[in-house]
C-alpha positions in Angstrom: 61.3 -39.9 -18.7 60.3 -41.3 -15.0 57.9 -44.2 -14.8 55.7 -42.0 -12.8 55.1 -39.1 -14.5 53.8 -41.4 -17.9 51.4 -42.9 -15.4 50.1 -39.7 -14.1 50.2 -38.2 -18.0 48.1 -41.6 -18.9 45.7 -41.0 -16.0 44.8 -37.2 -16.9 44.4 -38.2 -20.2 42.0 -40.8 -19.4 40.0 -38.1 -17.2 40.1 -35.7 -20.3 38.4 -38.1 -22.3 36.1 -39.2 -19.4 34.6 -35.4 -19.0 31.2 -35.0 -20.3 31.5 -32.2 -23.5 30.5 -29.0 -22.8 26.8 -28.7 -23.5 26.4 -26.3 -26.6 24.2 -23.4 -25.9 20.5 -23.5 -28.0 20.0 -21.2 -30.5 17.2 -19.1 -29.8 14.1 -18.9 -31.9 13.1 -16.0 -34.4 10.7 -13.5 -33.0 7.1 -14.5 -33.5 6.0 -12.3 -35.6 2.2 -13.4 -35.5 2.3 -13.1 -31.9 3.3 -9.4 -32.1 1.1 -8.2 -34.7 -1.7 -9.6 -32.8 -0.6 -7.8 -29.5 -0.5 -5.0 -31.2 -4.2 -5.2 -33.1 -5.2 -5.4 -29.0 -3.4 -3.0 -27.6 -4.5 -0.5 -30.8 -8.0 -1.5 -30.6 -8.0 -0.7 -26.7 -6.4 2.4 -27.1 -9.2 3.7 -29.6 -11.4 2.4 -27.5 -9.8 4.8 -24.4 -8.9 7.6 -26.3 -12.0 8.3 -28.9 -15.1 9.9 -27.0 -18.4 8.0 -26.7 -20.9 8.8 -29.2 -23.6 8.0 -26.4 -23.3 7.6 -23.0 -21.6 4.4 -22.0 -20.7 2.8 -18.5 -18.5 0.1 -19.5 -15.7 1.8 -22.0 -13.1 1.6 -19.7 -13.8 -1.5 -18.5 -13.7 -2.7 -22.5 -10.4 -1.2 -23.0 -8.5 -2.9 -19.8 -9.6 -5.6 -21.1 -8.4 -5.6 -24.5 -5.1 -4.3 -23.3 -5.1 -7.1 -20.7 -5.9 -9.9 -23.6 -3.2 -7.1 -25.6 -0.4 -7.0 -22.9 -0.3 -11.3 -22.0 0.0 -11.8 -26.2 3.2 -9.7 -25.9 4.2 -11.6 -23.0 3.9 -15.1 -25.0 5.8 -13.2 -27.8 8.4 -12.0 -25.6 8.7 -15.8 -24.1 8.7 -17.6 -27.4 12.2 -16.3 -27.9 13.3 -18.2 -25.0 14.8 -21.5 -26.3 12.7 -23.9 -23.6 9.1 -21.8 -23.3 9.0 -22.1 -26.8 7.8 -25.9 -27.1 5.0 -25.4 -23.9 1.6 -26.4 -25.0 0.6 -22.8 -24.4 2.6 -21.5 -26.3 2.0 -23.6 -29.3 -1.4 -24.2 -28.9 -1.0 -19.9 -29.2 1.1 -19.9 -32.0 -1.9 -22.2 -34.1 -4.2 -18.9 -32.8 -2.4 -16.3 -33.8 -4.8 -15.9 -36.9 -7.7 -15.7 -35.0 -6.5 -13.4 -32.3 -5.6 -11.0 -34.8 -9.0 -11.5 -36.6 -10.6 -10.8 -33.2 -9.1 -7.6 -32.6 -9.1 -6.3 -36.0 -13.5 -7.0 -36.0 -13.8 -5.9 -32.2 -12.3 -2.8 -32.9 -14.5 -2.3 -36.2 -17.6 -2.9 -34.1 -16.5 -0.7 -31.3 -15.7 1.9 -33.7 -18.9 2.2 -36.2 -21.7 1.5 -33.7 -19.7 3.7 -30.2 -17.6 5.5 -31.7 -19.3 6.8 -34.9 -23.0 5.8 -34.5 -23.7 4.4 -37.9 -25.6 1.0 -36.6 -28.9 1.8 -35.9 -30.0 0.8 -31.8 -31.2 -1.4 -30.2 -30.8 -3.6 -33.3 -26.8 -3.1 -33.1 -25.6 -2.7 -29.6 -22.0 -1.5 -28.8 -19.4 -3.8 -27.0 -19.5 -2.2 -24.0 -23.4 -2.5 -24.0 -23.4 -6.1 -23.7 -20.3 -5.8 -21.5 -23.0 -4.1 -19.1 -25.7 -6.5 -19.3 -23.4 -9.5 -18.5 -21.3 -7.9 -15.7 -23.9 -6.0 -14.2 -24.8 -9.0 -11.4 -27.7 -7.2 -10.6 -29.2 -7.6 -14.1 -28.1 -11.2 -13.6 -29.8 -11.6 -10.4 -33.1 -10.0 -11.6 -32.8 -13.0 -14.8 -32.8 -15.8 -12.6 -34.7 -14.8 -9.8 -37.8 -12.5 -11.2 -38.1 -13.9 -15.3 -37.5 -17.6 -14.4 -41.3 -18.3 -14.5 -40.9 -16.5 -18.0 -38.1 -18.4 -18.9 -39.3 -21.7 -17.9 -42.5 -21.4 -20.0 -41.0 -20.1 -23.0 -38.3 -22.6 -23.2 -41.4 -25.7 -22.8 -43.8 -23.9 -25.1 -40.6 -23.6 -27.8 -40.5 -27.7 -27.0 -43.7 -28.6 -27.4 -43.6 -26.6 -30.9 -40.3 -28.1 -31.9 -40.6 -31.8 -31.1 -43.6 -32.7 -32.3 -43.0 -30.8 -35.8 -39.7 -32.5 -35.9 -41.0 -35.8 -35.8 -43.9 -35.4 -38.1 -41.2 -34.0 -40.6 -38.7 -36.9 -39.5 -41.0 -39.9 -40.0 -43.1 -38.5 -43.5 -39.4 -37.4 -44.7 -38.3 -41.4 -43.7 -41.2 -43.2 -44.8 -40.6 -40.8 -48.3 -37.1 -42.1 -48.8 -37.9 -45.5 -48.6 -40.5 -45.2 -50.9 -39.1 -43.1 -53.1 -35.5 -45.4 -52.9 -37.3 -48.8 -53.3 -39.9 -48.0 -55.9 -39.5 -47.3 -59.5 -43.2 -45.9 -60.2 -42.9 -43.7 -56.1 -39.3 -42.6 -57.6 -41.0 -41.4 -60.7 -43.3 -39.3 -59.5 -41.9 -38.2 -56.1 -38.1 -37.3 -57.3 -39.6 -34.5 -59.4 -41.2 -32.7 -56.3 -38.2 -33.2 -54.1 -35.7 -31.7 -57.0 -38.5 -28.5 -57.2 -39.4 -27.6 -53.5 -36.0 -29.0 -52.1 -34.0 -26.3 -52.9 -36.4 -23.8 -51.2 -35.9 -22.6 -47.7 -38.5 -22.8 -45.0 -38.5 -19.6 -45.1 -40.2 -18.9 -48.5 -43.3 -20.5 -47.4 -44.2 -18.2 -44.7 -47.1 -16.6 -46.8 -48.3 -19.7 -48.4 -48.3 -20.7 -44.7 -49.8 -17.9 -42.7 -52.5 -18.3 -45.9 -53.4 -21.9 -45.5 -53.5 -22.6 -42.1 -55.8 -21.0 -39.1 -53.3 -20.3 -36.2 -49.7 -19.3 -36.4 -49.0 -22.5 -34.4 -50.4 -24.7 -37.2 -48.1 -22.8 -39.6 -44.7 -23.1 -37.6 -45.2 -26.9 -37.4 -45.1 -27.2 -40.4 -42.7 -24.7 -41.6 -40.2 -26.8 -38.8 -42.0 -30.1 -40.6 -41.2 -29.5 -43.8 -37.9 -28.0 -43.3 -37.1 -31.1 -41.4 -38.4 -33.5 -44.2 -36.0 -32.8 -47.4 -32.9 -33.9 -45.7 -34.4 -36.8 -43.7 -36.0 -37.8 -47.7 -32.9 -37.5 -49.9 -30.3 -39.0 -47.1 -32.7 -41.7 -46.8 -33.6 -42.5 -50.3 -29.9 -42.4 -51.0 -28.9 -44.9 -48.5 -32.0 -47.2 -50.0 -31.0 -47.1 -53.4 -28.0 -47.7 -52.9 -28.3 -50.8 -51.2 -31.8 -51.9 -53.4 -30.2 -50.7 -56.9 -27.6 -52.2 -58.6 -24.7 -52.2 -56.3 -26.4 -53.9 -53.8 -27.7 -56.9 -56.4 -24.1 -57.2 -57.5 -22.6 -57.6 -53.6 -25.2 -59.9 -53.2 -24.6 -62.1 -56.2 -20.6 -62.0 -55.3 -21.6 -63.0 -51.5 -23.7 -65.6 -52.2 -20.4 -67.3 -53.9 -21.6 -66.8 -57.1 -24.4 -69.5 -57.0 -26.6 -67.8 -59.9 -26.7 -70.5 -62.0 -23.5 -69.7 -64.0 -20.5 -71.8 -64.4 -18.8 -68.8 -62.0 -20.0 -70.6 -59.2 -17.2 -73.0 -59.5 -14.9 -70.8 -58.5 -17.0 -71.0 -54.9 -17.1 -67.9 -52.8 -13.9 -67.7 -52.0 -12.5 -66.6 -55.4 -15.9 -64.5 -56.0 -15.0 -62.3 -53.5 -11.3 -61.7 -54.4 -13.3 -61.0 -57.8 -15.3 -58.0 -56.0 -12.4 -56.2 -54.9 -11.7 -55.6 -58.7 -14.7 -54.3 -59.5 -15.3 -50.7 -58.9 -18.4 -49.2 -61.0 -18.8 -51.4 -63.9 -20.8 -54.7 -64.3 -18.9 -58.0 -62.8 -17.6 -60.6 -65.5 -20.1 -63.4 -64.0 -22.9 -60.5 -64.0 -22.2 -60.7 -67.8 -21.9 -64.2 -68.0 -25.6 -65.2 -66.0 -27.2 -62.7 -68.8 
């Protein structure tokens, strides 16, 4: 064989193995089968919405179903694009994919409430409005305007008169329900007597003492401070008495006998604090050995 033609064998076999490998194609993913049931939840709860007649007369119906087909129609479309091997890994579409629960949950309780209180009339108004009601309050800019511009006077004074209620019940029920932990957390004889009355009205809503409220005080404002006092109070009380006897009980005399390196006049406070503290991270709920030892 001629010199030359090994050469030029040699050389196009060195470009063979040079090539970059043919890239292999990516599988594409399985449908998304959340994703389609909850396009079609929308796009069944709009068309009930189109399609069954009012049972009163409503402005806004139409406007509700475009948009649940709209909100139908773009779930199909992340659906359709999850199949494609690189749109499935956007952070749309996964952040969709961790939805897809809720958006059929959504359509599924939209479409009950637009059929039992337009559709079939069984919620009694104004107590249960439709959808498409509130769809016509908040899209209506007029009925926006006329919010901002004639009722903020309105507004403005109900929302500082709700303050002036709130706050100052709040703290009254803050600092009585503070002061009442540490009592209650720091004393035996308080704890004795106090823990009793917390265990019994405790576990009673604010909302059980509206007669026994309206009965003992003059005004209704007397009575909602401290209805928002007392319903304030219990948790401030038992998170606070908890956090107090914790540290004043036992566990906190047994962290502060291992910190102080076990100077309690024992013959563990040899060992210095060093190897009292390596002690401590044996001990989970039972009494230390140089606990036992000082007794």
């Amino acid at each position: 064989m001629d010199l030359n033609a090994i050469l030029e064998a040699q050389v196009a076999a060195d470009a063979d193995e040079r090539a970059p490998a043919a890239e292999e194609p990516i599988p594409s993913a399985p449908p998304w089968w959340g994703g389609l049931l909850a396009a079609a939840a929308w796009l069944v709860a709009a068309g009930l919405t189109a399609a069954w007649p009012d049972a009163d007369d409503f402005d806004r119906t139409a406007a509700l179903a475009f948009a649940m087909s709209v909100i139908g129609v773009g779930v199909a479309v992340a659906a359709a694009l999850h199949i494609a091997p690189r749109a499935r890994d956007g952070a749309l579409l996964v952040r969709l994919r961790q939805l897809a629960p809720w958006l059929i949950a959504l359509a599924v309780l939209l479409g009950t409430w637009e059929v039992i209180s337009a559709k079939l009339d069984l919620l009694p108004r104004p107590f249960f409005a439709a959808p498409q009601a509130l769809l016509e309050v908040f899209a209506a800019p007029q009925a926006l305007l006329e919010v901002f511009t004639d009722d903020w006077k309105r507004l403005g004074e109900s929302v500082l008169r709700s303050l002036l209620l709130l706050l100052p019940a709040y703290l009254i029920g803050a600092v009585v329900g503070f002061l009442t932990g540490v009592a209650v957390g720091w004393s035996r004889p308080v704890g004795y007597w106090v823990h009793p009355v917390l265990r019994l009205i405790g576990p009673l809503p604010a909302v059980a003492w509206l007669p026994l409220a309206f009965f003992a005080f003059p005004s209704s404002g007397s009575a909602s401070t401290f209805l928002i006092a007392l319903a304030t109070f219990f948790p401030v009380a038992v998170l606070t008495w908890s956090g107090v006897a914790g540290v004043a009980g036992p566990a906190g005399r047994r962290l502060q006998r291992f910190g102080d390196g076990g100077n309690a006049g024992n013959d563990c406070g040899r060992d210095g604090g060093m190897a009292a503290r390596r002690r401590l991270r044996r001990v989970q709920y039972h009494v230390p050995v140089c606990a036992r030892r000082a007794r």
